[in-house]
C-alpha positions as CSV (number, residue, x, y, z in Angstrom):
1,X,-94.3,8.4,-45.1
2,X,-91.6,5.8,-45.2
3,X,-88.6,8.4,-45.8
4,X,-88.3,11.9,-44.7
5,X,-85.2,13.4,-46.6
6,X,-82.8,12.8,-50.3
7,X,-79.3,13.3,-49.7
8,X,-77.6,14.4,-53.0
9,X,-74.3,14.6,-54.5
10,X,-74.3,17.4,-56.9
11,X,-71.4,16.7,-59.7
12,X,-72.7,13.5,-62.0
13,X,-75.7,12.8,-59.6
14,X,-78.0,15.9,-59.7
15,X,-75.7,18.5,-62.4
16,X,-74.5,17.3,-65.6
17,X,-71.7,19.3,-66.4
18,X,-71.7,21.8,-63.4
19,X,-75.4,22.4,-64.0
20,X,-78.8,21.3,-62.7
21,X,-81.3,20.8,-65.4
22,X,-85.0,22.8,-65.0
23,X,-86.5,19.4,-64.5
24,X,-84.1,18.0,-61.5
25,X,-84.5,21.5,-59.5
26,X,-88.8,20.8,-60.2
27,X,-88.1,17.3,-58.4
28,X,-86.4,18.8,-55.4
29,X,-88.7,21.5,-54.9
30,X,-91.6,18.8,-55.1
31,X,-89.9,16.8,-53.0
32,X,-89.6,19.8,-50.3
33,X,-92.9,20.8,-50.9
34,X,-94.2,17.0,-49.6
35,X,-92.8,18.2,-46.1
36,X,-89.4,16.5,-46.9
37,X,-85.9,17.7,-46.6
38,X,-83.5,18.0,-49.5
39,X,-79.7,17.7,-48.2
40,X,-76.5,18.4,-50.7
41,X,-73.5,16.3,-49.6
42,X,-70.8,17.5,-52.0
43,X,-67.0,17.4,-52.2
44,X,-67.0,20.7,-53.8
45,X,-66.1,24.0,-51.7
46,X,-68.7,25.8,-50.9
47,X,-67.3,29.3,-52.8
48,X,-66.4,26.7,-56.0
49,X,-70.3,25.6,-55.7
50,X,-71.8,28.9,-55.5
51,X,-69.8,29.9,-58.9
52,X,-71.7,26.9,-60.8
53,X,-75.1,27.0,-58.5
54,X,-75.6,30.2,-57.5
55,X,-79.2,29.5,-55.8
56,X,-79.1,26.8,-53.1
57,X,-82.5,27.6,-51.2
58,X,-83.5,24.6,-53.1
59,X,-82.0,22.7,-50.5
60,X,-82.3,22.0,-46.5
61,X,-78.5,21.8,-45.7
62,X,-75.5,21.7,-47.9
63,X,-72.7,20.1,-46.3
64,X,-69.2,20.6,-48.8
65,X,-65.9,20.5,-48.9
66,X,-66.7,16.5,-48.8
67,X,-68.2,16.5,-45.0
68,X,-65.6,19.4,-43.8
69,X,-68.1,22.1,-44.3
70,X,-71.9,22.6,-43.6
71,X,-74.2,25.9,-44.3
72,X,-78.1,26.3,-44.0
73,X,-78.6,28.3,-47.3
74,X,-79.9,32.1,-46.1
75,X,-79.0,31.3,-42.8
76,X,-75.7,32.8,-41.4
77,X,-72.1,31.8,-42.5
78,X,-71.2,28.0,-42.7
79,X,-70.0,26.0,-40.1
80,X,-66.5,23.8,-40.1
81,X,-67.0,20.8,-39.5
82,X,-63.6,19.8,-38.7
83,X,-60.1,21.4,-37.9
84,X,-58.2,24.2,-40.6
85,X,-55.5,22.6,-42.8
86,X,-51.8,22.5,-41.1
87,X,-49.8,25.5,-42.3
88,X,-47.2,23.2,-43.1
89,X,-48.5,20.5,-44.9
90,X,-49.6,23.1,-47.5
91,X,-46.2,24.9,-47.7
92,X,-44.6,20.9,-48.1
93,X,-46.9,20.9,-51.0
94,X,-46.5,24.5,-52.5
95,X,-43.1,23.6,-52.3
96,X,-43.0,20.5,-54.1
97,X,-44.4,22.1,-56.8
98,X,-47.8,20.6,-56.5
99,X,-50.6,22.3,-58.3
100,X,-53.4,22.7,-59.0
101,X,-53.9,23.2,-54.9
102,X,-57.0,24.4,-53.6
103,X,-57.4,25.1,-49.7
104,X,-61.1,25.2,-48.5
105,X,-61.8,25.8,-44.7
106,X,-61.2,22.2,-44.1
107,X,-59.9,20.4,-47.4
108,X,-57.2,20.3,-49.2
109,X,-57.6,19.5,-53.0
110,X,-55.3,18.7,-55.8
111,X,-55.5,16.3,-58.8
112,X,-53.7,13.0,-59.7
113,X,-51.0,12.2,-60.0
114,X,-50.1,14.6,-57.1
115,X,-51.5,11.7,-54.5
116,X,-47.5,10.5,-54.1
117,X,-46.2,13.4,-53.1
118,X,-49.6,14.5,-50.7
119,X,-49.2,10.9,-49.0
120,X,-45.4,11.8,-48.6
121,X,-46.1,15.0,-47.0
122,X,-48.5,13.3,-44.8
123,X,-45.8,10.8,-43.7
124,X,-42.8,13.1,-43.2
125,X,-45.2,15.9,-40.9
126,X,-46.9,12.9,-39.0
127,X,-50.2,14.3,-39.6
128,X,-53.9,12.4,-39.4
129,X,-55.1,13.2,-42.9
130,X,-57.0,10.7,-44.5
131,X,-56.7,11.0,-48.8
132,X,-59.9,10.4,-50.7
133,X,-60.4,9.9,-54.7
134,X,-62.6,10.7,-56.7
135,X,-62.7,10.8,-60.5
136,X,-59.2,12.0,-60.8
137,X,-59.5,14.2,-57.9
138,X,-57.3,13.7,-54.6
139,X,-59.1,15.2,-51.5
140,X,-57.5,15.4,-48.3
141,X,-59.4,15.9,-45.5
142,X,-58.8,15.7,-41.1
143,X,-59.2,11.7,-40.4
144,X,-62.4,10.6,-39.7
145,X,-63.8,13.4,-42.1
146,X,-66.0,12.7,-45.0
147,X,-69.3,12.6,-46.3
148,X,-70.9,10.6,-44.0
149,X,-69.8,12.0,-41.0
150,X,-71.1,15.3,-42.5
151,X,-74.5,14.3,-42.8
152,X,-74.9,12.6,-39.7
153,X,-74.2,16.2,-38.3
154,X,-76.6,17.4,-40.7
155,X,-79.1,15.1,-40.2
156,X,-78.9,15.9,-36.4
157,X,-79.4,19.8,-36.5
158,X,-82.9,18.5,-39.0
159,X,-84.0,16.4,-36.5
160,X,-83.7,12.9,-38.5
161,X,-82.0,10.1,-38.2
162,X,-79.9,8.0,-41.0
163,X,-82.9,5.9,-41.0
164,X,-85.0,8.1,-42.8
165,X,-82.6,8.9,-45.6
166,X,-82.4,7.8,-49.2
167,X,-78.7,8.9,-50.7
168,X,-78.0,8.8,-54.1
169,X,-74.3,9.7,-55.8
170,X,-72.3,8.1,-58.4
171,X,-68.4,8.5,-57.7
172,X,-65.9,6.6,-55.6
173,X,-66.2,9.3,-52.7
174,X,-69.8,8.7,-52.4
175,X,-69.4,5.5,-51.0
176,X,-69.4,6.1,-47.2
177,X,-72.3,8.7,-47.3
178,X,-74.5,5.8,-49.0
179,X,-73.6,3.2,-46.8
180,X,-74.9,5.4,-44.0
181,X,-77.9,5.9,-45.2
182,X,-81.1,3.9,-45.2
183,X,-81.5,3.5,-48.8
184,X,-78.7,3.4,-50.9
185,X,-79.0,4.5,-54.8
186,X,-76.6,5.0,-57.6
187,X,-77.4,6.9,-61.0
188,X,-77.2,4.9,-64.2
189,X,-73.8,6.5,-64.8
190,X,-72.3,6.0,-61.7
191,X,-68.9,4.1,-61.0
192,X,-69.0,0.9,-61.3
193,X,-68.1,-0.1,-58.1
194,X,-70.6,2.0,-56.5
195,X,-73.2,1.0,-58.8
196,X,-72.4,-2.8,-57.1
197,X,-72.6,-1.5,-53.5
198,X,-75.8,0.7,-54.0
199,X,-79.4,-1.0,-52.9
200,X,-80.8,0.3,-56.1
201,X,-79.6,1.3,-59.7
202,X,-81.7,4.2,-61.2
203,X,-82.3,3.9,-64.9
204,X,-81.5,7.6,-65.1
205,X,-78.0,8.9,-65.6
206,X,-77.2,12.7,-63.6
207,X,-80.1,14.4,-63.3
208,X,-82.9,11.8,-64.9
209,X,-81.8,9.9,-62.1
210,X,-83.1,11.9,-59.4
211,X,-85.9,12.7,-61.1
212,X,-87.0,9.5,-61.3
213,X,-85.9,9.1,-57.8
214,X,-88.3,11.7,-56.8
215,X,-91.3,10.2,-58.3
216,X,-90.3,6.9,-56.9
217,X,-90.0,8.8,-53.6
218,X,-93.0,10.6,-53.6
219,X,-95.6,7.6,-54.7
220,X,-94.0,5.4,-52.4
221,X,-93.0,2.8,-55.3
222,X,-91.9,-0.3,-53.5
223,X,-90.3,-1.3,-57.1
224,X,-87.6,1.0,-56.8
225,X,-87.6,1.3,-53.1
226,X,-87.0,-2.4,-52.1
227,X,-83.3,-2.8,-51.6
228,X,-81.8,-5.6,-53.7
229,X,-80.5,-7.0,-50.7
230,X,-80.7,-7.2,-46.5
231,X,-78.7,-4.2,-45.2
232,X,-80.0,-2.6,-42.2
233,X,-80.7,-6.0,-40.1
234,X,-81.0,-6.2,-36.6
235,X,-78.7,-9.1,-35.0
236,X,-80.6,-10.8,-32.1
237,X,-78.4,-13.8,-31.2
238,X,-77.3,-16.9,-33.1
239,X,-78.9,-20.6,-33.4
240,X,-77.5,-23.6,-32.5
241,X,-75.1,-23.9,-35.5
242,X,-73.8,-20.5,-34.8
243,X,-75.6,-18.8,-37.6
244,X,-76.8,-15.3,-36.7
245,X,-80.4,-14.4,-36.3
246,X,-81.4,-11.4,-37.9
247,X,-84.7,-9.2,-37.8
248,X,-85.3,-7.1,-40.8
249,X,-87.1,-3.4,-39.0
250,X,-91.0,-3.3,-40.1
251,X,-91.2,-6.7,-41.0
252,X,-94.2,-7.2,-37.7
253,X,-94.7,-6.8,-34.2
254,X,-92.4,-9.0,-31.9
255,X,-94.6,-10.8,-28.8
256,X,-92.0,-11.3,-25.6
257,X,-93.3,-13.3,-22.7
258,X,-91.6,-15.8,-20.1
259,X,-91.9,-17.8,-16.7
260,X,-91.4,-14.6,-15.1
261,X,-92.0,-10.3,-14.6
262,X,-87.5,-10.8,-14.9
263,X,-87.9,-13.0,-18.0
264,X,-89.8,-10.6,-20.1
265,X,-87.9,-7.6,-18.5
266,X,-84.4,-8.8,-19.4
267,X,-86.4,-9.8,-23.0
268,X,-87.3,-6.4,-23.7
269,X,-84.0,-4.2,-22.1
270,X,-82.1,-6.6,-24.4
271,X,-83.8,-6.3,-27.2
272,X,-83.2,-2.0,-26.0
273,X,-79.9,-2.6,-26.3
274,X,-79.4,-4.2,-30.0
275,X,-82.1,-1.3,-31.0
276,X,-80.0,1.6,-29.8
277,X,-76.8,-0.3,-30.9
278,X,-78.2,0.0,-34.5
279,X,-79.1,3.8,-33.9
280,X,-83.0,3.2,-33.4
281,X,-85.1,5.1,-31.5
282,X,-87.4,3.0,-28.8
283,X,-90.7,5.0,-26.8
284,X,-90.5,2.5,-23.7
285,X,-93.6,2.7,-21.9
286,X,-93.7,0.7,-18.4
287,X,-96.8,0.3,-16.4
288,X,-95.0,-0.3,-12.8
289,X,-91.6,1.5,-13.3
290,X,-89.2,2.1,-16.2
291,X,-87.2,-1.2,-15.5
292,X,-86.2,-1.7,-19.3
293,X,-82.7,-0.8,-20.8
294,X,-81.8,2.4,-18.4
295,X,-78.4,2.3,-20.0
296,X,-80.1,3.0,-23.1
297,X,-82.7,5.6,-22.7
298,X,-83.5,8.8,-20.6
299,X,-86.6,8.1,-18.3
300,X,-89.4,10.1,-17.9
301,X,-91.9,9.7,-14.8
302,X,-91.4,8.4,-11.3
303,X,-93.7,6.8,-8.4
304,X,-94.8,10.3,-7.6
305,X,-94.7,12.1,-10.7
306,X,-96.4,11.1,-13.6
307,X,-95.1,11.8,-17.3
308,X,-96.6,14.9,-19.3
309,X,-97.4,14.0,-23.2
310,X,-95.6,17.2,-24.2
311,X,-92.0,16.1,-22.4
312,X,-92.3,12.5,-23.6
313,X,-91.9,13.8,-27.1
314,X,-90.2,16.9,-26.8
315,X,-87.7,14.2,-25.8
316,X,-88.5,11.8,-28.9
317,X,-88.3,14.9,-31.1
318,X,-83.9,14.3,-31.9
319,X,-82.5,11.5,-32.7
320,X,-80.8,9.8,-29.8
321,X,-81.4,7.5,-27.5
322,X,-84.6,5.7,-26.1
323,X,-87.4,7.7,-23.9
324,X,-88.4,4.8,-21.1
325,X,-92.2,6.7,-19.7
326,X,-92.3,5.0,-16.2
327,X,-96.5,4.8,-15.8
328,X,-96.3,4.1,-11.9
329,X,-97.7,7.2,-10.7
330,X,-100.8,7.2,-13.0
331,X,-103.4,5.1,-11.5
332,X,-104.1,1.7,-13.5
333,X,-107.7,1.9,-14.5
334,X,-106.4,5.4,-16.3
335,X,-103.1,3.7,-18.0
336,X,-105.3,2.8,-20.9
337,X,-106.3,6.0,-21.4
338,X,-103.2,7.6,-21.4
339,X,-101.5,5.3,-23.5
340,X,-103.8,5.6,-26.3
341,X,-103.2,9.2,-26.2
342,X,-99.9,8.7,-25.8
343,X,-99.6,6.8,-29.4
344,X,-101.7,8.6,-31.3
345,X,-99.1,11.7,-30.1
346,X,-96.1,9.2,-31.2
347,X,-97.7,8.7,-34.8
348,X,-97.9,12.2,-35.3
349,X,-94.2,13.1,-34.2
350,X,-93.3,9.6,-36.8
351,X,-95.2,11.5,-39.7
352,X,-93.0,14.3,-39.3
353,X,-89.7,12.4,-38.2
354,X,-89.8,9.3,-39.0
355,X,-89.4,8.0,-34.9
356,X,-89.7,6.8,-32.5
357,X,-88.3,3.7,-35.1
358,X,-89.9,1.5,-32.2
359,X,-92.8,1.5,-29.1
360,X,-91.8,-1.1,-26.8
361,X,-94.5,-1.3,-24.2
362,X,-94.2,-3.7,-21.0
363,X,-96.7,-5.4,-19.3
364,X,-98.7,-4.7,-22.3
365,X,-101.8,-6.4,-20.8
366,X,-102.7,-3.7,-18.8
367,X,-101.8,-0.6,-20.9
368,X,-103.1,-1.8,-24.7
369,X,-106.4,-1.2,-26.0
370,X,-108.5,-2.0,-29.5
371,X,-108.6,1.9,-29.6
372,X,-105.3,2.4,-28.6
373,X,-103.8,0.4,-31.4
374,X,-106.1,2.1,-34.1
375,X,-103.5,5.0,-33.5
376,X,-101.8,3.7,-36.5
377,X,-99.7,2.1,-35.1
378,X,-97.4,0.5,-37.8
379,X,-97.3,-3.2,-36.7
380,X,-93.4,-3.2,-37.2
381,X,-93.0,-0.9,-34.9
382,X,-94.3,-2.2,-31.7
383,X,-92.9,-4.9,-29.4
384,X,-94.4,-5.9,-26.6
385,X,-94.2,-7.7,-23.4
386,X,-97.0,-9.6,-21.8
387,X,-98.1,-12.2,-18.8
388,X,-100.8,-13.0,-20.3
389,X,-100.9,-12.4,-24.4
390,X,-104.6,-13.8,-24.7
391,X,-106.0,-10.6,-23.2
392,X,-103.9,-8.2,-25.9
393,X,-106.0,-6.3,-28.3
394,X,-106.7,-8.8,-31.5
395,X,-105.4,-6.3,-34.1
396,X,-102.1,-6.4,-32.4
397,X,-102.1,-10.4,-32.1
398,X,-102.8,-10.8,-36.1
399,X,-99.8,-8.5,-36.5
400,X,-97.2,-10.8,-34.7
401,X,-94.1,-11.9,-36.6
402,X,-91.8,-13.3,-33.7
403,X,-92.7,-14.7,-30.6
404,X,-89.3,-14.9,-27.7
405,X,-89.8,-16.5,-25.0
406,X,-87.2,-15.9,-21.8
407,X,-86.3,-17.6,-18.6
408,X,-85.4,-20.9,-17.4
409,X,-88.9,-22.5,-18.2
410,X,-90.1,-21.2,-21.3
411,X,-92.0,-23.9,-22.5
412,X,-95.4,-22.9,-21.2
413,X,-95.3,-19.0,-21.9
414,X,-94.6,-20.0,-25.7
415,X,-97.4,-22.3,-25.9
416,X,-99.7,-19.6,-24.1
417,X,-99.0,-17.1,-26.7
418,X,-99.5,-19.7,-29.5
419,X,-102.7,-20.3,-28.2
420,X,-103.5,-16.4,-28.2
421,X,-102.1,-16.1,-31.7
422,X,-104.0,-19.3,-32.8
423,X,-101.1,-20.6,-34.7
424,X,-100.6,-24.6,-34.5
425,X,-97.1,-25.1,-32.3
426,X,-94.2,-27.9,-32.1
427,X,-93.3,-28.9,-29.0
428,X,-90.9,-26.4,-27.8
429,X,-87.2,-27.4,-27.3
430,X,-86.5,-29.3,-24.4
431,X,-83.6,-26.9,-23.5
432,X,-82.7,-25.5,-20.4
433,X,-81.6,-21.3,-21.1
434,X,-79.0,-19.9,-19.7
435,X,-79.3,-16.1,-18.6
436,X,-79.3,-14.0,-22.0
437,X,-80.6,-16.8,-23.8
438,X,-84.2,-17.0,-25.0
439,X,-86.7,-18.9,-27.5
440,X,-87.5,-18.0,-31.0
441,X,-90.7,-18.8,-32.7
442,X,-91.7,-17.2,-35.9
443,X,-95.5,-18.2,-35.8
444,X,-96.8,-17.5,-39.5
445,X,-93.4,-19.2,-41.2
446,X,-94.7,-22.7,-39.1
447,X,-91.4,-23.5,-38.2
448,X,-90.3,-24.7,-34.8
449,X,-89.2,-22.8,-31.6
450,X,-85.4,-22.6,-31.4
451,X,-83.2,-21.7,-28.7
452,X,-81.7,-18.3,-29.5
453,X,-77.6,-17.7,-28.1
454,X,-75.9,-14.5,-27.2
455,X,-73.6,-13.5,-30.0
456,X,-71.0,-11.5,-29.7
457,X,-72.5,-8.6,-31.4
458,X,-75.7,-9.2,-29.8
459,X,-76.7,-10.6,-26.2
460,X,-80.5,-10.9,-25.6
């Protein structure tokens, strides 16, 4: 299951005219009834909603009020997700005659052209409001306030990360909420400009759209699923010519290895680092001692206490940051072992979740086995470390889609794992690497090694 949960806007996306056709509610209860979660963002209130959709049980989480306001339908009385309105903002308003003005538990809702004298009411109080448009409607919320912010608190209490989410919308105020998510989708009918931002353009207008969404969704269609373009890259470093390098998540496994146990360790606590930095969750799994991106992760495990299945994902089970599973007080010859249960534990918590996003594995070597990685282990989801690649499994070999190689000598590690991997190699770079610096090698593309730089968004 690539993704785990639809996050909706109601008005012009699932309703056409305030309502939810017969056939859109069918998709979202389909959708639920594959094990995934349905989320509402809407800049509605929430007692304005319930006038026009009385039943929300078709839904996970509503979050209203355009991120100021979240409720689990049936579930007790709905949370604010930020601080009341000032008093006297809304008597400037009532005062200057401004109306409509609606007050929700957060928001603060009027219609244009009233935005002149909200933003002067703002200006004359010295208030941090933030104003937001939508389709003739002026929304003024606390800053910092909106639809994305509301689902990431949404998606939080579920369990799931931005990762796993498809959004779909069609007005100006939809914008942030999209970007956030994974995948990115605007109905037929949307604005224009957020039909330009969206990854994909349903063929659908409200309603049709998500139907067709759904389906797409549910078959896995990689037609409608493929974003039109790179969004959620990972930035490793930058050539030579000071053009970033980017790795696009699932793409394959990533081999590190290097003249030294610190090489591949500083390899594999940055590569931590850019992971979480992108809000993805790593399982790091160390044979001799959780050395690998402590900043980064909570560790599990010590040299006299070995880890327990249950607490490593009981830990993995929100989204957060990495689990590092220190293996030191297990005895080698049972690593294996322990491992292999150990993934086939992780594939069932990504089934439900979607995560870890990653399994990083050190000194892989010694802890990775042919049975291990029948797990299911999804081959873009595993990056691993290794002294001597020639003696990992072969299944994980064939999976490789970049090769770093780390310290000051790197030459011979890189032409050990291309011998492993069986792919023809230029000579590497005769370059001496400085500390964060490292060696790319894409081995199917047959290009050449190249010397990978820190960026300044990303230091290996």
């Amino acid at each position: 299951m690539r993704y785990h949960a639809l996050a909706c806007d109601y008005d012009g996306t699932l309703a056409h005219d305030g309502t939810i056709a017969p056939a859109t509610r069918a998709a979202l209860a389909r959708l639920r009834a594959s094990g995934r979660r349905v989320l509402l963002v809407t800049g509605r209130r929430l007692d304005d909603l319930e006038q026009v959709c009385p039943d929300l049980s078709i839904f996970d989480v509503v979050v209203a009020e355009n991120g100021g306001l979240a409720v689990v339908p049936g579930q007790g009385p709905p949370r604010l997700l930020g601080p009341e309105p000032p008093p006297a903002f809304l008597e400037r308003l009532r005062a200057r005659g401004v109306t409509p003005l609606d007050r929700g538990g957060v928001i603060v809702a009027t219609t244009q052209p009233h935005e002149v004298e909200v933003v002067e009411a703002i200006r004359e109080l010295g208030l941090e409001l933030q104003v937001i448009f939508n389709k003739g409607a002026v929304m003024v919320l606390p800053s910092g306030v909106n639809k994305a912010s509301g689902l990431e608190l949404a998606l939080a209490d579920l369990g799931l990360s931005r990762h796993e989410v498809v959004g779909v919308g069609d007005g100006e105020n939809d914008h942030a909420f999209l970007a956030h998510c994974e995948l990115s989708v605007a109905v037929a009918d949307a604005v224009p400009s957020l039909a330009q931002a969206a990854d994909v353009v349903t063929r659908g207008g409200a309603g049709d759209g998500v139907v067709e969404l759904v389906d797409a969704i549910l078959s896995e269609d990689p037609a409608l699923l493929t974003p039109r373009r790179p969004r959620h890259q990972i930035v490793l470093g930058q050539r030579d010519d000071g053009t970033p390098f980017a790795i696009t998540p699932h793409e394959g496994a990533i081999l590190c290895v290097g003249d030294s146990e610190a090489a591949r360790a500083a390899l594999l606590a940055g590569l931590a680092g850019r992971l979480a930095a992108e809000a993805y969750q790593a399982c790091v799994i160390d044979a001799t001692g959780a050395r690998h991106g402590k900043e980064t992760g909570v560790e599990l495990g010590a040299p006299d206490r070995a880890p327990a299945l249950d607490e490593v994902v009981a830990a993995l089970a929100a989204p957060g940051p990495h689990v590092l599973v220190n293996l030191q007080a297990i005895a080698r010859l049972e690593r294996p072992a322990f491992v292999e249960a150990l993934l086939g534990r992780l594939m069932d918590l990504r089934r439900r979740v979607g995560r870890p996003h990653f399994v990083a594995l050190a000194d892989g070597e010694q802890l990775l086995s042919e049975a291990g990685i029948a797990q299911g282990v999804p081959a873009g989801a595993l990056i691993v470390a290794s002294a001597m690649p020639s003696r990992l499994p072969r299944r994980l070999l064939l999976s490789v889609s970049l090769v770093l190689a780390g310290g000051p000598r790197p030459g011979d590690p890189l032409r050990a794992a291309a011998t492993a991997l069986a792919r023809p190699l230029t000579s590497p770079a005769l370059v001496e690497l400085a500390a964060g610096e490292a060696l790319g090698w894409a081995p199917a593309a047959g290009a050449s090694p190249f010397p990978l730089r820190p960026a300044a968004t990303a230091r290996l």
